[in-house]
C-alpha positions in Angstrom: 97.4 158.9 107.8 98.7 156.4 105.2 101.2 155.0 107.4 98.9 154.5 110.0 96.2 152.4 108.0 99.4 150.6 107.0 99.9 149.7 110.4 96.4 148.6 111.5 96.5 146.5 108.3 99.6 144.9 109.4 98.1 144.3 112.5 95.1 142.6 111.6 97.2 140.5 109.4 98.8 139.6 112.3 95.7 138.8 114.5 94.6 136.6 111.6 97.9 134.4 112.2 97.9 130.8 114.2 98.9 131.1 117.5 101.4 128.4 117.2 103.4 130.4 114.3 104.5 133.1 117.1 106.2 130.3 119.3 108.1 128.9 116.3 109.4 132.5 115.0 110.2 133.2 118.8 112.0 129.3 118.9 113.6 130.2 115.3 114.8 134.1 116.3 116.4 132.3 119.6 117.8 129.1 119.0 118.7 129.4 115.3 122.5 130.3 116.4 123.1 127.0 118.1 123.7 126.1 114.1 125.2 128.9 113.2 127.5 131.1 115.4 127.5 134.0 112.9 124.8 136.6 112.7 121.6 135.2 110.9 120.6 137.7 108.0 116.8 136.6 107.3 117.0 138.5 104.2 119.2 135.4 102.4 117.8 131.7 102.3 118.2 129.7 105.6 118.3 126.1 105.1 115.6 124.0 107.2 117.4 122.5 110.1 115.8 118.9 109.4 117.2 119.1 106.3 120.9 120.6 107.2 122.3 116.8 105.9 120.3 115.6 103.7 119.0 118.6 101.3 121.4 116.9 98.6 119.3 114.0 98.8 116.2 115.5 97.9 117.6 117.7 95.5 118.6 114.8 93.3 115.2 113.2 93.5 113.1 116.0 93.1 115.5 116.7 90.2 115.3 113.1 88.7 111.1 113.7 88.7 112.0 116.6 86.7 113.8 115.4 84.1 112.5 111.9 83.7 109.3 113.7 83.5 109.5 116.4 81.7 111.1 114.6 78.8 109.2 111.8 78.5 105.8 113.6 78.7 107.3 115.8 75.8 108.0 112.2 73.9 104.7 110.7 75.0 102.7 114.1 73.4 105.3 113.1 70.3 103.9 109.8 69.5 100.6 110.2 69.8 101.0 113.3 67.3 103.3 111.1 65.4 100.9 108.0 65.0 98.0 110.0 64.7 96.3 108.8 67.6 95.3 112.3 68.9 91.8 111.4 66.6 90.9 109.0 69.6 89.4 110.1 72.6 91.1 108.2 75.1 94.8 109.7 73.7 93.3 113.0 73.0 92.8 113.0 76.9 96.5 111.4 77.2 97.8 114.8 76.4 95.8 116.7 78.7 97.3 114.4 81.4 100.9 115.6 79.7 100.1 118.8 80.3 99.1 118.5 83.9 102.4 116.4 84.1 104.7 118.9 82.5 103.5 121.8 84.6 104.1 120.0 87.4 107.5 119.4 86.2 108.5 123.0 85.0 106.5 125.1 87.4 105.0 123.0 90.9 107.5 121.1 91.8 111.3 123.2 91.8 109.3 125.6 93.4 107.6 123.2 95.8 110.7 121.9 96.7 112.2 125.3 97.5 109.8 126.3 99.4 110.3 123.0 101.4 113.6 123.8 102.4 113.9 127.0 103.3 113.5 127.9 106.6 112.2 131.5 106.3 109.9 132.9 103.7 111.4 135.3 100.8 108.8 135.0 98.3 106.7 137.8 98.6 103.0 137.7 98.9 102.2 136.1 95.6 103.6 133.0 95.4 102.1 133.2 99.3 99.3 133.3 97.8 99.3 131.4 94.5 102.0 128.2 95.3 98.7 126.2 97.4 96.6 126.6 93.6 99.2 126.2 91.9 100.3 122.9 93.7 96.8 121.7 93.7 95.5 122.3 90.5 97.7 119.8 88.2 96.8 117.2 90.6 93.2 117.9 90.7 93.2 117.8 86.6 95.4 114.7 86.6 92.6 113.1 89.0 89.5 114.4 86.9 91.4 112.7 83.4 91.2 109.4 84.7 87.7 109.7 85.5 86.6 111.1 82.4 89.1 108.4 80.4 87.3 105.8 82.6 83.6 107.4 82.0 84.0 107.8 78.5 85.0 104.8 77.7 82.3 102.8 79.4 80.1 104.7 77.2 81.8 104.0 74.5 82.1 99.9 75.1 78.2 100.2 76.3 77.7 101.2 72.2 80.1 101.7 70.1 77.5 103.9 67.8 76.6 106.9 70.7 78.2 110.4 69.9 81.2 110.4 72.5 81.8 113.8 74.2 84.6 115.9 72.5 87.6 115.7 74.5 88.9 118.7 74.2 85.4 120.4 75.6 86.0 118.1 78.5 89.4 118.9 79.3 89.4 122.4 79.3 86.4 121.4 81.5 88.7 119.8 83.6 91.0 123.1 84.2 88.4 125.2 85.2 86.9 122.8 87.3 90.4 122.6 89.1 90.7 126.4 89.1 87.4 126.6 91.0 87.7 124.1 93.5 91.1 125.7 94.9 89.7 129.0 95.0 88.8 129.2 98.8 92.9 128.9 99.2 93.7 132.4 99.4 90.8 133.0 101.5 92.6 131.3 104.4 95.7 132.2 103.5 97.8 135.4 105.7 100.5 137.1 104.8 102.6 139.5 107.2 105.5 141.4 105.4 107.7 141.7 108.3 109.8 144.5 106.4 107.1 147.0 107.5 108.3 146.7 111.7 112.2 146.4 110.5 113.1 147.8 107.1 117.0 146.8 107.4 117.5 142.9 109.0 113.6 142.1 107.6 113.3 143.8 104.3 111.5 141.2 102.0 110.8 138.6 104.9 107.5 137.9 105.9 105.4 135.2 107.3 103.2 133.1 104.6 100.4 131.0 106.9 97.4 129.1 106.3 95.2 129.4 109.0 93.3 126.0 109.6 89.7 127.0 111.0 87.0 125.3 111.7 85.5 125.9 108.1 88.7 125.5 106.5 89.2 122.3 108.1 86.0 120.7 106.6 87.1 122.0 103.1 90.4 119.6 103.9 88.4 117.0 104.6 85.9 117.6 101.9 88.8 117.6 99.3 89.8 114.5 100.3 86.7 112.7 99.6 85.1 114.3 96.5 88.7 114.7 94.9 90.4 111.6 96.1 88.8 108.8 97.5 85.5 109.5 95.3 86.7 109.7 92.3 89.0 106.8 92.7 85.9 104.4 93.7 84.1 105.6 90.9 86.8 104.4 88.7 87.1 100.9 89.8 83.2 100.6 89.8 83.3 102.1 86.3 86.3 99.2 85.2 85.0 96.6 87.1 81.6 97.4 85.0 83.5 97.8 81.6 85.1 94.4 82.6 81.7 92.1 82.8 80.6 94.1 79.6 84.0 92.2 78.1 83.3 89.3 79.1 79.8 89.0 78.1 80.9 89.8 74.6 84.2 87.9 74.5 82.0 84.4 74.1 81.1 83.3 70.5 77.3 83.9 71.4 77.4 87.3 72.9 79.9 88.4 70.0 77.0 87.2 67.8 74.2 89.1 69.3 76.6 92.0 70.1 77.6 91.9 65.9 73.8 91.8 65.0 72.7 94.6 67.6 75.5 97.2 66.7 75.5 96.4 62.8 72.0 97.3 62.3 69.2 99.7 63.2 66.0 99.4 64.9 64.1 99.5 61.7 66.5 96.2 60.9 68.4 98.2 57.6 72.4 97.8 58.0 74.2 100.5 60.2 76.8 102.6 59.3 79.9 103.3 60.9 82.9 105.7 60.5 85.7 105.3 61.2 86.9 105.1 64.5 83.3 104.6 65.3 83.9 100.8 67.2 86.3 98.8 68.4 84.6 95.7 66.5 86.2 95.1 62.8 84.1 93.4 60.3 85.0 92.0 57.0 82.0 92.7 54.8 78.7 95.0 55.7 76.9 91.5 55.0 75.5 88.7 57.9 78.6 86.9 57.8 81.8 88.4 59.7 84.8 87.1 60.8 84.7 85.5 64.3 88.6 85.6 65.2 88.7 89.5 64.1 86.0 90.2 66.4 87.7 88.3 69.1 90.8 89.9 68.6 89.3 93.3 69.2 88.0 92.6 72.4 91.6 90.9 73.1 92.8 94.5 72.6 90.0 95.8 74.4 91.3 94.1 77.9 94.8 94.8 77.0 93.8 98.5 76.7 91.8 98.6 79.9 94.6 96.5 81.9 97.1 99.7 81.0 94.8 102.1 82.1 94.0 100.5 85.1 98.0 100.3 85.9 97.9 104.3 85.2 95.2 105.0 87.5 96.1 102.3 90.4 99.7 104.0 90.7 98.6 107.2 90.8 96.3 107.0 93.5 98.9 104.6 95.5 101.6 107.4 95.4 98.8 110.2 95.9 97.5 108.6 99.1 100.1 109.2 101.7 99.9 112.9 100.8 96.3 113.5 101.1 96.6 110.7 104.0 98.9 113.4 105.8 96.6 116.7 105.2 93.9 114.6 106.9 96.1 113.9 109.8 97.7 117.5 110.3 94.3 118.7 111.3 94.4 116.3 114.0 98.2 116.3 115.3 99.3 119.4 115.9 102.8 120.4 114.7 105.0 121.5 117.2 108.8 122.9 117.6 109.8 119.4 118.6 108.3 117.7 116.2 108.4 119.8 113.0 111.9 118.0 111.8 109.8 114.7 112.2 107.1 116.4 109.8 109.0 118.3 107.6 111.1 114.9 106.5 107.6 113.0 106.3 105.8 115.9 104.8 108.8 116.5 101.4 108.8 112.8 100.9 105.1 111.8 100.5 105.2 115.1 98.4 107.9 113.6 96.2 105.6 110.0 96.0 102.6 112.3 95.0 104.5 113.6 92.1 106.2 110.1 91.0 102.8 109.9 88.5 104.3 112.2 86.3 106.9 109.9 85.5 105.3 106.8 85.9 102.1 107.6 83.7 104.4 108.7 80.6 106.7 105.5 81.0 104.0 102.8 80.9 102.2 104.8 77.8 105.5 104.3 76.4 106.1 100.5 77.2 102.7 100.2 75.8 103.3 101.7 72.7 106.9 99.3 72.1 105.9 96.3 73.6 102.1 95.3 71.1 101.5 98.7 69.0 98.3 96.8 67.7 97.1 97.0 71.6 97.8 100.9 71.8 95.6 101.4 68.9 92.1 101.8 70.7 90.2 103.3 67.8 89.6 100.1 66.2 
């Protein structure tokens, strides 16, 4: 009896499978000794025939994404620990990028990249399972960062005396957030261990799919706006906002006005601040302030915001051709003849939409050597 509901479950596994998978396994089982005279044992790694020349390639750049990024996350988390700048917000959410960054590093992408390349699957059903979530997730809590650096700093150059919203709280908020919206994965995700119908040439093999239905197909293209090109235009509308607020204080009236608003209170006594409180420095609690400090602030102010917006522009640049591609597999379909074509395309933009884990550390970095004043947002 066991071994019979064994075998019905196989089968509906098998019904659940995309039609189009059973004409490339039938392709793969037939043509795969035109590269290789010797008998195929599906038990051991076969190397993608797309990339039978230029796997070496790959390797090294996926590998120089690796190390570049691991290590200079790991310094970037250094310095801000170093110069105490994990007390700002905007830094404290600087590690929680690292973090996405160095998962990506360790975990997403060697494993990503295997995956990639090998021809038949020999991961079991977990990773058939988990890799989707697991690839997804950094880059969903890299995306939500940049809003919330963005968001809390327009609050924060809107008045510099509101209560800002702990960043910690936020990006553990972040996590969960990304944990939930990649839940449906597994949903519409099928697994077929193959060793079941031939326990000696199939042992371990099996057949990892994600069937695209009509449901699943609108989650696709509902990722791609409300975790893509949403939060990216609500970025630039939030620094383009944060931009005119800069320049209507960066004139000698509106630095005036701005000085007597935030220095005192609505019953007209002087105002308090702690530290870290503003990015406005004042020489005396009295009327009289120094013009060129207050200036210079708002100098550092633009510097800070032209780094971020660097950050954020080349991340969603090297992201885009990626989620550009998801979009556009639900309407070509993938074929036997054209799969070399796709799997080439498809390990490249993968390797662009990781890039961000080096880039983001590097320009924190060149930040932090070039005007250390101008890395110092807290004021």
């Amino acid at each position: 009896m066991e071994s019979l509901n064994t075998d019905k479950d196989g089968l509906d596994a098998v019904k659940n499978l995309p039609h189009k998978w059973f004409e490339d396994m039938i392709h793969y089982l037939e043509h795969g000794h035109r590269h290789n005279e010797t008998t195929i044992d599906f038990r051991e790694p076969q190397l993608r025939y797309s990339f039978v020349t230029l796997y070496p390639l790959f390797m090294f750049l996926y590998s120089l994404i690796v190390v570049i990024g691991l290590f200079s996350n790991c310094i970037m988390v250094y310095v801000i620990f170093r110069d105490g700048l994990y007390k700002d917000q905007t830094f404290c959410y600087f590690i929680n990028l690292a973090l996405g960054d160095i998962v990506k590093c360790v975990f997403v992408l060697p494993i990503s990249l295997m995956v990639l390349l090998i021809q038949n699957w020999i991961f079991g059903s977990l990773l058939c399972y988990f890799l989707p979530m697991m690839q997804d997730i950094p880059m969903h809590v890299s995306m939500l960062t940049y809003l919330l650096i963005a968001f809390d700093r327009f609050r924060y150059l809107q008045d510099p005396t509101r209560a800002r919203i702990p960043a910690f709280v936020m990006a553990t908020g972040s996590w969960l957030m990304a944990l939930c919206i990649v839940l449906p994965y597994p949903i519409y995700t099928t697994y077929v261990d193959l060793g079941k119908y031939d326990k000696v040439q199939l042992q371990g093999v099996g057949i990892c799919a994600v069937n695209l239905a009509d449901d699943m197909q609108e989650y696709v293209r509902g990722l791609f706006f409300a975790m893509y090109l949403l939060p990216l235009v609500t970025i630039a509308y939030l620094y383009v906002r944060m931009s005119r607020e800069i320049e209507l204080k960066e004139g000698p009236l509106a630095v005036i006005t701005y000085d007597a608003r935030s220095r005192t209170n609505s019953n007209g006594s002087p105002r308090s601040f702690g530290q870290g409180q503003t990015h406005f420095r004042y020489r005396s609690p009295t009327a009289n302030f120094d013009l060129y400090e207050t200036e210079l602030d708002i100098k550092k102010e633009k510097k800070v915001q032209q780094y971020l917006v660097t950050m954020v522009t080349v991340f969603g640049i090297c992201l885009c051709p990626l989620m550009v591609l998801r979009l556009a597999k639900l309407a070509v379909a993938e074929t036997y003849e054209n799969t070399g074509h796709f799997d080439l395309t498809y390990v490249t933009f993968v390797w662009f939409a990781f890039l961000p884990a080096c880039t983001t550390p590097l320009i924190f970095l060149y930040w932090r050597t070039t005007k250390s004043d101008y890395a110092d947002t807290s004021g």
